[in-house]
Backbone as a printed PyTorch tensor [residue, N CA C, xyz], in Angstrom:
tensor([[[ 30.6770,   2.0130,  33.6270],
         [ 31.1580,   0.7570,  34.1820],
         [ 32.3010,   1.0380,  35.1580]],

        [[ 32.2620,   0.4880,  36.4260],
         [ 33.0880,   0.6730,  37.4110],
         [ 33.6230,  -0.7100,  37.7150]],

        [[ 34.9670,  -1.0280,  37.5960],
         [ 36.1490,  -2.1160,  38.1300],
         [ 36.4080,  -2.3910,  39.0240]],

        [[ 36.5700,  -2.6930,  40.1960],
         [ 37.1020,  -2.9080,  41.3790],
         [ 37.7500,  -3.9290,  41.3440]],

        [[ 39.1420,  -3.5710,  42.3760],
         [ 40.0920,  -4.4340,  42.1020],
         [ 40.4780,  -4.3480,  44.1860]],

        [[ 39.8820,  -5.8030,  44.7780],
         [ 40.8690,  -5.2540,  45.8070],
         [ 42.0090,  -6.0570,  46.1430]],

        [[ 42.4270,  -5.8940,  47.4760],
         [ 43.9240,  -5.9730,  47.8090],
         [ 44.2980,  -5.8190,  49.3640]],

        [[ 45.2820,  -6.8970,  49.6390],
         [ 45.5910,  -6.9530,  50.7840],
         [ 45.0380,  -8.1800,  52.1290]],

        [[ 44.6560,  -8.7860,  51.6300],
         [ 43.7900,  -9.9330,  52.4840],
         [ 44.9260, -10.9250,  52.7460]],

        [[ 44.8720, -11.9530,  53.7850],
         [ 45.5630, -12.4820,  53.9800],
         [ 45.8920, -13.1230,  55.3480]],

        [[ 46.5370, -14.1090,  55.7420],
         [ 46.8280, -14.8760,  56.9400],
         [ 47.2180, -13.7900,  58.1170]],

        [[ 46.5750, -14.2180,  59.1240],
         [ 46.6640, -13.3260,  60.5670],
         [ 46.0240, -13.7750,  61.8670]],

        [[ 47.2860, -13.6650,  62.4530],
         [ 46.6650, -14.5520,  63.8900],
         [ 45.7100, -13.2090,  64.4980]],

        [[ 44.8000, -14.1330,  65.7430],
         [ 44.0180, -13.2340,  66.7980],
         [ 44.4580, -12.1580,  67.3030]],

        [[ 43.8540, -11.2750,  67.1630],
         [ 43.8530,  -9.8570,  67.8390],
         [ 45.2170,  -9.1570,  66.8340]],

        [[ 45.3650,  -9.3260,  65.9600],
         [ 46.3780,  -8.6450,  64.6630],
         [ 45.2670,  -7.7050,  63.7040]],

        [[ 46.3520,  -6.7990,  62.9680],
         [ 45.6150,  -6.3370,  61.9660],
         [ 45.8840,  -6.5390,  60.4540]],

        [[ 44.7920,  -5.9120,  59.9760],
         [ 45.1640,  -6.2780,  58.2850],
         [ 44.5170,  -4.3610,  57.5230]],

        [[ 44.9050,  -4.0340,  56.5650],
         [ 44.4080,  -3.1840,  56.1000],
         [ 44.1520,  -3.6590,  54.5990]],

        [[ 42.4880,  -3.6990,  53.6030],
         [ 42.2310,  -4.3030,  52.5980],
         [ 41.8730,  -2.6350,  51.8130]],

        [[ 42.3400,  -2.7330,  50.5090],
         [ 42.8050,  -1.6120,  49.5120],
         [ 40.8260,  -1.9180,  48.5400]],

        [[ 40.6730,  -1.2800,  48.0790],
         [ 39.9770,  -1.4340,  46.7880],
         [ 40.3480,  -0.5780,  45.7950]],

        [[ 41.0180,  -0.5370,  44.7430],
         [ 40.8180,   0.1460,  43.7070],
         [ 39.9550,   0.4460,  42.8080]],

        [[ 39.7780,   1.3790,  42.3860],
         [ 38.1820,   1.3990,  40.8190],
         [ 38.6020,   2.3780,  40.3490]],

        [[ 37.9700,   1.6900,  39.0540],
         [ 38.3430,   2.4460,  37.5460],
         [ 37.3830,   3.3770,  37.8090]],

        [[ 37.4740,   4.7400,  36.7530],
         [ 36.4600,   5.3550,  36.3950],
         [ 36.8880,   6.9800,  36.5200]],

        [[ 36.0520,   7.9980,  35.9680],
         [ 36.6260,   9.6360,  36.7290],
         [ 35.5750,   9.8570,  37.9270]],

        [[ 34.3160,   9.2110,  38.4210],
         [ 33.5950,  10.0630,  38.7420],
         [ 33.7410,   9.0920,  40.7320]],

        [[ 34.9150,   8.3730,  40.9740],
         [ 34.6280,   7.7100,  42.0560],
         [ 33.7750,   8.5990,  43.2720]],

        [[ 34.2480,   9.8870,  43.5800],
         [ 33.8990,  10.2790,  43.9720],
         [ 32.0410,  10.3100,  44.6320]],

        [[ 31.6330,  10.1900,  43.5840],
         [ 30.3140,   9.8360,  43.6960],
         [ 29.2510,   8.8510,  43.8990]],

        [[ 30.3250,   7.9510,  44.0680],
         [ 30.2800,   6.2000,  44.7200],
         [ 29.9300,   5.9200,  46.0140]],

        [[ 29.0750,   5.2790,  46.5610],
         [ 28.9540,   5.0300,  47.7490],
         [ 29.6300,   3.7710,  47.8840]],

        [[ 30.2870,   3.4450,  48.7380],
         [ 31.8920,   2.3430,  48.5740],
         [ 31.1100,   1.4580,  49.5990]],

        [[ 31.2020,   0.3150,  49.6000],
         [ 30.6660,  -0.8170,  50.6590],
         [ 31.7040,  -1.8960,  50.9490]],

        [[ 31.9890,  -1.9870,  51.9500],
         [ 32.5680,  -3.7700,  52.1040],
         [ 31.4700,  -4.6570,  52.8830]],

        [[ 31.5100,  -5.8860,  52.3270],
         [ 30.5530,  -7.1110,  52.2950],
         [ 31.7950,  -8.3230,  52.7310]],

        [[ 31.7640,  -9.4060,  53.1380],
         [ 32.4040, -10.6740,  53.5800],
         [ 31.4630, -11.5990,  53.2060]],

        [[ 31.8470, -13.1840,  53.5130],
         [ 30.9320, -14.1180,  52.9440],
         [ 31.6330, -15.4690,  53.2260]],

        [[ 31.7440, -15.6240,  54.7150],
         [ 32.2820, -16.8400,  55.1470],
         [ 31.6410, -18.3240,  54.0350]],

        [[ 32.4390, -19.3000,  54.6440],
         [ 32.4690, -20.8460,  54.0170],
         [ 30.6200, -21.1770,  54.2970]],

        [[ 29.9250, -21.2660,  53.5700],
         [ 28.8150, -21.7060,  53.7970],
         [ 27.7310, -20.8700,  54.6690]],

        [[ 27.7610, -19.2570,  54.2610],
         [ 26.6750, -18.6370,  54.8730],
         [ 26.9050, -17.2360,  53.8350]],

        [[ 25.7540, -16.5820,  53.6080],
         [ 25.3980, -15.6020,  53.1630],
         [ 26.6880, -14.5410,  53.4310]],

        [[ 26.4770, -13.4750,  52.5620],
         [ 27.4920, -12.7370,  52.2820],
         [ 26.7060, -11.4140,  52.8620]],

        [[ 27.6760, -10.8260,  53.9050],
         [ 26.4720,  -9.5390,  54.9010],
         [ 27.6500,  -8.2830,  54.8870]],

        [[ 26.9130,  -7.6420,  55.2130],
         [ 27.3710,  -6.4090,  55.3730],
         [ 28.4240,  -5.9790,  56.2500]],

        [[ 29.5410,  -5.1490,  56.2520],
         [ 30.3090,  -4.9720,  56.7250],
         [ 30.2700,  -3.3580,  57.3100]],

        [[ 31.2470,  -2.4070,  56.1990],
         [ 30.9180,  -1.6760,  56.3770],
         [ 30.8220,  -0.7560,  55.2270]],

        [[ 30.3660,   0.6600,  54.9750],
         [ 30.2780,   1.7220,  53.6170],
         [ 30.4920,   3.0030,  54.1200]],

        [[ 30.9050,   3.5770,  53.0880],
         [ 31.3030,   5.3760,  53.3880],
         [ 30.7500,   5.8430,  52.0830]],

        [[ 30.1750,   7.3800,  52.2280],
         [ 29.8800,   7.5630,  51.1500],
         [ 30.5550,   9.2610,  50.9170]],

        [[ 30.0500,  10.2870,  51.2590],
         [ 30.5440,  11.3210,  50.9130],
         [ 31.6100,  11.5220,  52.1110]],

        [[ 31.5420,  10.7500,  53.1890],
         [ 32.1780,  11.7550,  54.3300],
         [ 31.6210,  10.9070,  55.6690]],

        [[ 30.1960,  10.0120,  55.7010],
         [ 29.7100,   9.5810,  56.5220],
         [ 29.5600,   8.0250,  56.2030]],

        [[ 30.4040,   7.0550,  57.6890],
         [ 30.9550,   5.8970,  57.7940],
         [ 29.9390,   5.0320,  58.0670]],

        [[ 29.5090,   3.7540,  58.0250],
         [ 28.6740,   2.8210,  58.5540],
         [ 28.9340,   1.7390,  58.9940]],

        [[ 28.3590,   1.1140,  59.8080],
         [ 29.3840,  -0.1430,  60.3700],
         [ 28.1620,  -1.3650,  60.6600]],

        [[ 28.6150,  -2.3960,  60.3550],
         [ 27.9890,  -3.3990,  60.8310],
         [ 28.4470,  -3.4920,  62.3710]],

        [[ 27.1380,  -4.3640,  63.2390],
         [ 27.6190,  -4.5060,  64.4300],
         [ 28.4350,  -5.2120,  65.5670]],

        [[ 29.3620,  -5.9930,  64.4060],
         [ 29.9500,  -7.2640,  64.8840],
         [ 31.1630,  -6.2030,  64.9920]],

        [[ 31.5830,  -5.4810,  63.6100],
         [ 32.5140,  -5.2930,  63.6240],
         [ 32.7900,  -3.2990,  63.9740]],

        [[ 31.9720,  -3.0440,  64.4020],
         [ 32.4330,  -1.4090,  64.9110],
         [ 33.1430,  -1.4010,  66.1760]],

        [[ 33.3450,  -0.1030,  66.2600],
         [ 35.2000,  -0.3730,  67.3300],
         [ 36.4960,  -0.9230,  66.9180]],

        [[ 36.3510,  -1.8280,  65.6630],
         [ 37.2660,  -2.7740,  65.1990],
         [ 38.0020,  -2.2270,  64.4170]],

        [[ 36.6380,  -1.9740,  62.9940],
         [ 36.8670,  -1.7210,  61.9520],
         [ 36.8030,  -0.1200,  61.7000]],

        [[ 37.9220,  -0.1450,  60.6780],
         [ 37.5730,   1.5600,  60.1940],
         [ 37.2730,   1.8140,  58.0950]],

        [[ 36.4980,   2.0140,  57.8400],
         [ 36.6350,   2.0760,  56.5990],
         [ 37.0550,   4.0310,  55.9270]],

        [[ 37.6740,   3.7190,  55.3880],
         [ 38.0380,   5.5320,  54.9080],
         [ 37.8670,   5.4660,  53.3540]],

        [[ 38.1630,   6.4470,  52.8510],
         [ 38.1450,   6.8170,  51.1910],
         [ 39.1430,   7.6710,  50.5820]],

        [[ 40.5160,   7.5820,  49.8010],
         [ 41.1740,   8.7460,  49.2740],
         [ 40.5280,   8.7570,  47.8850]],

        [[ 39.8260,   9.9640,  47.4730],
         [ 39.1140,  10.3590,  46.0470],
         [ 39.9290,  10.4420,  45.3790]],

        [[ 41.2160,  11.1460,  45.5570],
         [ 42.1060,  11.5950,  44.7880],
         [ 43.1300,  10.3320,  43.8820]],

        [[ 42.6550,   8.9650,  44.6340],
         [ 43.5030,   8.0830,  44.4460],
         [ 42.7170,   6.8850,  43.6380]],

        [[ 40.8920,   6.8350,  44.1960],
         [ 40.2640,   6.3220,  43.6460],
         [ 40.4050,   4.7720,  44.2750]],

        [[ 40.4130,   4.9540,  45.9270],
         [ 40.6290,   3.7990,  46.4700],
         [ 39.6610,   4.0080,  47.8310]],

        [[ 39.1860,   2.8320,  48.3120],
         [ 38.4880,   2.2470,  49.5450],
         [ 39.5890,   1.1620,  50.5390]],

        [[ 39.1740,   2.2220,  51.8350],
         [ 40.1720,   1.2640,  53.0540],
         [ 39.3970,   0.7590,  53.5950]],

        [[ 40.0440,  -0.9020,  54.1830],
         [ 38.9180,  -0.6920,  55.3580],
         [ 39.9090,  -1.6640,  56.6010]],

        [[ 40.2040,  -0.5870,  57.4300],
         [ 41.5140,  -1.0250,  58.5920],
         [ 40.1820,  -1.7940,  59.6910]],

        [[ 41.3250,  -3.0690,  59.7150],
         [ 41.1900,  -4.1080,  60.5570],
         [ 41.6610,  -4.7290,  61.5440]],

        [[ 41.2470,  -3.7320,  62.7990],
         [ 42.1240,  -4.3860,  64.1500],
         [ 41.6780,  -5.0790,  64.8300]],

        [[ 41.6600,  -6.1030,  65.8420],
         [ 41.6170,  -6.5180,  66.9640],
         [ 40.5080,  -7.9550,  66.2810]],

        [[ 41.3740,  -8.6960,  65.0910],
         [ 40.9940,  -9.1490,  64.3200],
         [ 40.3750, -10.4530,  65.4100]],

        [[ 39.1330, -11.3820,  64.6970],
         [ 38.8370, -12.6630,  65.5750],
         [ 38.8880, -13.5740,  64.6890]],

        [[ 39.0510, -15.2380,  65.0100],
         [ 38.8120, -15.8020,  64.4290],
         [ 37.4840, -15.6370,  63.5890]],

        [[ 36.4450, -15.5050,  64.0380],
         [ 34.9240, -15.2900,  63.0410],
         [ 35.1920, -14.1740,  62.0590]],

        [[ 36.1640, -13.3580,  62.2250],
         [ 36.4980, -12.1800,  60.7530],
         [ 36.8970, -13.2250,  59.4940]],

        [[ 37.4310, -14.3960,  59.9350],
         [ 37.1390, -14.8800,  58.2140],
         [ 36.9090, -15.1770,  57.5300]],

        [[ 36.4150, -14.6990,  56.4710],
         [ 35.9080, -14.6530,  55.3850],
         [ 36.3500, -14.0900,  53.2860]],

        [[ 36.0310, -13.7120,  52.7780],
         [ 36.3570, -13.6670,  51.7390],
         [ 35.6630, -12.1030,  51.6470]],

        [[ 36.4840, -10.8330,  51.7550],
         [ 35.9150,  -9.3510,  51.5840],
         [ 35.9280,  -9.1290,  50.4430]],

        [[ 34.2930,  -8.4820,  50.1900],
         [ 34.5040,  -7.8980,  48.7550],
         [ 34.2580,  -6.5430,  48.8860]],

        [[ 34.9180,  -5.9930,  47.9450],
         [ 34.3890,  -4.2970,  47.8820],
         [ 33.5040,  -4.1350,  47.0440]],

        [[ 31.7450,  -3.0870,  46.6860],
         [ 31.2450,  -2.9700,  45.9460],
         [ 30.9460,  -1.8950,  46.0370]],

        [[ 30.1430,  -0.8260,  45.1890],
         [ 30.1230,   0.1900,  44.4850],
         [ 28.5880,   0.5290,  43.8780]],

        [[ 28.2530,   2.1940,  44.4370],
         [ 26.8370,   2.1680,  44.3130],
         [ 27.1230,   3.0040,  43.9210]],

        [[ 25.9150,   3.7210,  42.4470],
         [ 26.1430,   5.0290,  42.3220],
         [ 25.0680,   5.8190,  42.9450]],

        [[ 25.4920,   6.8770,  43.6650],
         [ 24.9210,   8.2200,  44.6290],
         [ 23.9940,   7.6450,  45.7120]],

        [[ 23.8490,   8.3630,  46.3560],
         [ 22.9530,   8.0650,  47.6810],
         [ 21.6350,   7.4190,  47.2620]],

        [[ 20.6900,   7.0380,  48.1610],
         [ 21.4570,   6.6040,  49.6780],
         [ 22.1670,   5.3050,  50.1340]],

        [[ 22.8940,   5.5840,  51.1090],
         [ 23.5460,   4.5710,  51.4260],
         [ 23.1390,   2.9650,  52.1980]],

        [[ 23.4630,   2.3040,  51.5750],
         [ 22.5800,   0.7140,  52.2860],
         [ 23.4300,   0.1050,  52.5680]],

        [[ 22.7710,  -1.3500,  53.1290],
         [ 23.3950,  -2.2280,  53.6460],
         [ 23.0220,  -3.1150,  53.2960]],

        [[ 22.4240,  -3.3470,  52.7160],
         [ 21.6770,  -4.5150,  51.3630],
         [ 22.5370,  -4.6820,  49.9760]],

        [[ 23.2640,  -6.1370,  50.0010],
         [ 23.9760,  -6.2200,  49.0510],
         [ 23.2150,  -5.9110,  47.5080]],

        [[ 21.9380,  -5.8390,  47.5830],
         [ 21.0980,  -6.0940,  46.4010],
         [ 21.1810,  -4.4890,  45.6430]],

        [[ 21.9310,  -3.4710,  46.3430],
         [ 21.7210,  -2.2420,  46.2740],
         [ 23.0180,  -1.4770,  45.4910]],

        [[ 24.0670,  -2.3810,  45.3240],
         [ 25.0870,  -2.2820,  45.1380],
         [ 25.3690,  -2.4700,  43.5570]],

        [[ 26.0450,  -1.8680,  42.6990],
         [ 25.6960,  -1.9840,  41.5190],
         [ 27.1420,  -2.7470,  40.4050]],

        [[ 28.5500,  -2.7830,  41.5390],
         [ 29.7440,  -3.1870,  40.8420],
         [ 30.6450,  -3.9890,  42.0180]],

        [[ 30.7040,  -4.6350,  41.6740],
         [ 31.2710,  -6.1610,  43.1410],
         [ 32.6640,  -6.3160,  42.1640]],

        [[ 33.7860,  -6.1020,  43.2180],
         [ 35.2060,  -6.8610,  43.2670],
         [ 34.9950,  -8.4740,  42.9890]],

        [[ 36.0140,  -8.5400,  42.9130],
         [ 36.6640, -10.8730,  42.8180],
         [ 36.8250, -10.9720,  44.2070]],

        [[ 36.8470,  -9.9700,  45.3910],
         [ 36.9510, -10.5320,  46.4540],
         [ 38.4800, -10.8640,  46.9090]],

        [[ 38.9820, -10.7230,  48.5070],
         [ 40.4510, -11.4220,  48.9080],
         [ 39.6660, -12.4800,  50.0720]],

        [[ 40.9330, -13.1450,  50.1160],
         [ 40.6030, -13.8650,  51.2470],
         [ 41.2450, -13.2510,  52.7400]],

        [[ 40.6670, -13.3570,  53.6900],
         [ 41.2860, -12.6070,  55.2300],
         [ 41.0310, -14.0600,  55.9690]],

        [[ 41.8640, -14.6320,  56.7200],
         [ 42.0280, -15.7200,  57.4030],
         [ 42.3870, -15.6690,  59.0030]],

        [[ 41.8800, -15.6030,  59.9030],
         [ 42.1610, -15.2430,  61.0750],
         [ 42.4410, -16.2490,  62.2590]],

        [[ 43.7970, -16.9460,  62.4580],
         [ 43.8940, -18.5000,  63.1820],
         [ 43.7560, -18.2890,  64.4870]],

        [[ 43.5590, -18.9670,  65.2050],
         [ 43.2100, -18.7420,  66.8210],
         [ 44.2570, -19.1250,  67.3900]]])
C-alpha cells in the first residue's frame, strides 16, 4: 500500500509559478512510476505529466511549462510550474503505478493523492 500526500497548490496570478510536492509512504518508491493528473470544475480529470526511472512525459498543453522531477532518496514527486495560465486550474493529483510501463491513462494508476487545489487569476 502506497500513501500519497501532496503539497503546495495554491493562489497565483498569470504567468507566475508554483512548485507541487507529493510525498509517499513505502521503501520501494523507487520503483513507482509517479504521474500528475488535474481535473478542472466540471470536466474529466487528464493527464499531466509522469517520470518513471529517469524518463519524463508531458502532456501537450503543458510541456515547455511544466517540469516534473523525482528525489528517491526523499520519496517525493515535483512537478515545477511556470508560465502558469488561467486554464492551469484545476485540482492536481499525484498517483502511483507499480513498474513499467509508463501511461497516461488514469485507469493505469494504482494509488491517487486527496489532491491540492492550483488557482490561476487572470
Amino acid at each position: 500500500q502506497v500513501q500519497l500526500v501532496e503539497s503546495g497548490g495554491g493562489l497565483v496570478q498569470a504567468g507566475g509559478s508554483l512548485r507541487l510536492s507529493c510525498a509517499a509512504s513505502g521503501r520501494t518508491f523507487s520503483t513507482y512510476v509517479m504521474g500528475w493528473f488535474r481535473q478542472a470544475p466540471g470536466k474529466e480529470r487528464e493527464f499531466v505529466a509522469a517520470i518513471s526511472d529517469g524518463t519524463t512525459y508531458y502532456a501537450g498543453s503543458v510541456k515547455g511549462r511544466f517540469t516534473v522531477s523525482r528525489d528517491n532518496a526523499k520519496n517525493t514527486v515535483y512537478l515545477q510550474m511556470n508560465s502558469l495560465k488561467p486554464e492551469d486550474t484545476a485540482v492536481y493529483y499525484c498517483a502511483a503505478k507499480w513498474g513499467p510501463p509508463t501511461t497516461m491513462s488514469r485507469g493505469g494508476y494504482d494509488y491517487w493523492g486527496q489532491g491540492t487545489q492550483v488557482t490561476v487569476s487572470s
